[in-house]
N, C-alpha and C positions, 0 to 999 in steps of 0.2 A: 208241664206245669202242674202242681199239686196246690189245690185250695182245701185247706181244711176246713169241714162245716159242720155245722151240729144238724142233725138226719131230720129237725123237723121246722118247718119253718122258712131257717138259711138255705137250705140246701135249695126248695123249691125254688126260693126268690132270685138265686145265682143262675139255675136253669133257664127260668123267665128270661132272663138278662143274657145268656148264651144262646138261647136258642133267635131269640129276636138278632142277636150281631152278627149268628150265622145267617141268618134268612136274610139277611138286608147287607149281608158280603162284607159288614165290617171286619169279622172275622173270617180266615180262611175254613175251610172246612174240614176241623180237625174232627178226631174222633172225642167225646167225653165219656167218660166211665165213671161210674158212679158203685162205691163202693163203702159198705156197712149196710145201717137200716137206713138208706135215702130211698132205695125201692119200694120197700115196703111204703114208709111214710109217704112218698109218691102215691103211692098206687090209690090212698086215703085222698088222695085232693082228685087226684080222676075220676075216681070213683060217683064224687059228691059235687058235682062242677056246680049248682045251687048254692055253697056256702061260700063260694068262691067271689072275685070283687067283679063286678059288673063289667069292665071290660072284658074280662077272661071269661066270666057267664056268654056273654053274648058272641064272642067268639067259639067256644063251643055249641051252641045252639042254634045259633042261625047263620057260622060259617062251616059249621061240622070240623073245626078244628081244633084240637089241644095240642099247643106247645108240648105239656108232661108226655104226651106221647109219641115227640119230634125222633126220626129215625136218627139222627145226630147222640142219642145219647144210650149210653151201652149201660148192659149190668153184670157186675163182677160177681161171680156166684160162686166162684170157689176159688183154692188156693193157688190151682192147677192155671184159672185166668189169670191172676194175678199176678203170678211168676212169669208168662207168658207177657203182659204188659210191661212190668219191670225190665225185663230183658230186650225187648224193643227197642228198635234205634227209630220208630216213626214217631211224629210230633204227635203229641196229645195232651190231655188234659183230663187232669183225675180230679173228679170231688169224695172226699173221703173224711169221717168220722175218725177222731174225736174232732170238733171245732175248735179246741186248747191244748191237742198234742200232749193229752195226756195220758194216754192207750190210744188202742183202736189199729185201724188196716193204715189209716194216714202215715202212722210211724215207720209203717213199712217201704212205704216210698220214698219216705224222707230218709231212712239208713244209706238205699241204692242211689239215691240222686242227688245226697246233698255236697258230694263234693265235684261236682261237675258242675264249673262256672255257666253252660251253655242252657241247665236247667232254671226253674224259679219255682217259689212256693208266693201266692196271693193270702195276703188274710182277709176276709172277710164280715169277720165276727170279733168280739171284745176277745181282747185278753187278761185274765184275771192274777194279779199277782201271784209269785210263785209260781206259776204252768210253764209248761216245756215252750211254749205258744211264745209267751211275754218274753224270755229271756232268750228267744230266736228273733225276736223282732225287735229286740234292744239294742241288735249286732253279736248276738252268741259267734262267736269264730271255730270252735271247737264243743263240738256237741259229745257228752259220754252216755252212751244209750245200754241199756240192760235187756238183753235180749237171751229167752230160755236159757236165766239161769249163771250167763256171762256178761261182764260189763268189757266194754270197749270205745273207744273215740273215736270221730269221727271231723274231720276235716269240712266244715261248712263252707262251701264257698257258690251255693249256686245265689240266684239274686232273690234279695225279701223284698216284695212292696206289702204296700197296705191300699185296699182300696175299702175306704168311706163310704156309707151313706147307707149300707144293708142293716144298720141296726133296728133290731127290734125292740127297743126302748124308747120311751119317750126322753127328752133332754130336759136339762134343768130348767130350762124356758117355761118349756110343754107342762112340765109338773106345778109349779108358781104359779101358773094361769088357771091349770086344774084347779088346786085350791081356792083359785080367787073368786072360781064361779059355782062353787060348792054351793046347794040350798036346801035344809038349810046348814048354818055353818057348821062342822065338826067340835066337838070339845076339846078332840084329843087327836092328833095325829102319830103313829109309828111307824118311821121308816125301818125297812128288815129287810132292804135285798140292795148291795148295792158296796164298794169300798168302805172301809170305817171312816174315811177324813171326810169321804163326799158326803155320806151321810150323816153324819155330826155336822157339819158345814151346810147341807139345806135344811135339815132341822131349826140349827139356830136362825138360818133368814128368816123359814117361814114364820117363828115363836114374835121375832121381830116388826115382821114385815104386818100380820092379822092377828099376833096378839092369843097365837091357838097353842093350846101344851102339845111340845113335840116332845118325841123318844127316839132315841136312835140305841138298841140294845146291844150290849155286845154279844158273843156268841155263847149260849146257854142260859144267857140272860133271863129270869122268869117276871112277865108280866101279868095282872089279875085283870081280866076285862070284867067291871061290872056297870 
């Protein structure tokens, strides 16, 4: 199974979640490998278990335990591992950079395994229009991948899901409520990160809803803050 995740952040929040299903037998006990900068980025939350959320503080501290250090999860260090998992007929499970399949080692697993119905690819994380990501999880059937220099196709057939709920964004709920309990109120709100419709689209609620000048810019767009 291959999850694509972006190295800082997702990647942790997925391990949390795999290491807990393997401790509690929901999960069989496969191997995970973790490959790009999810190590590194790892190696940043173990390091600092302090800035970490209060469960996981306190399970490091006063049970002497870190999940990020569970013997369940492996690190791909070179190209030499990789090929070596690649070519594996034992179940496993790879988390791997880019989180939108747009470079990165992820691409590599999805060339070798995406046409083996017995395989799966989870997403995780948003996919953003146009990414190799969106148009695998739309039902891409036939993938054409460019690899040192050659293009070539590729037969998609293992299985997509999507599992919910690992976003690290707040929702449009989340964000309306923000604004409501602003103090005190804002003059001017700009939305800058986020689809052009969605962002045009809470823009206008909020201009609506409290009465505050929103901007939703397009890309190069120049704004004067004064």
């Amino acid at each position: 199974m291959i999850v694509p995740v972006f190295a800082v952040g997702r990647s942790q929040e997925v391990m949390l979640a795999m290491e807990n299903l393997v401790r509690t037998a929901k999960l069989p006990d496969v191997k995970i490998y973790l490959d790009g900068m999810i190590w590194e980025a790892t190696a940043i939350h173990t390091a600092y278990p302090e800035f970490l959320n209060h469960r996981l503080r306190n399970k490091v501290y006063l049970k002497q335990e870190n999940p990020f250090l569970s013997e369940i999860f492996q690190r791909v260090d070179s190209m030499e591992t990789r090929e070596k998992i690649i070519n594996s007929v034992d179940p496993c499970v790879v988390l791997a950079t880019s989180g939108m399949m747009n470079g990165g080692p992820v691409m590599e697993y999805f060339k070798n395994w995406a046409s083996d119905e017995k395989n799966a690819i989870v997403f995780v994380g948003y996919q953003a229009e146009g990414t190799f990501g969106k148009r695998l999880q739309r039902g891409m059937d036939k993938a054409v991948i460019n690899d040192r220099g050659k293009t070539f196709s590729i037969e998609v057939n293992l299985e997509v899901q999507t599992a919910d709920g690992f976003s690290g964004h707040s929702d449009r709920l989340q964000l309306v409520r923000y604004v409501s309990r602003l103090q005190p109120r804002p003059k001017r709100i700009i939305l800058c990160h986020g689809e052009e419709s969605k962002t045009q689209d809470l823009a206008s609620s909020i201009y609506k809803k409290y009465n505050i000048e929103t901007r939703a810019p397009m890309n190069l767009e120049t704004i004067r803050l004064a």
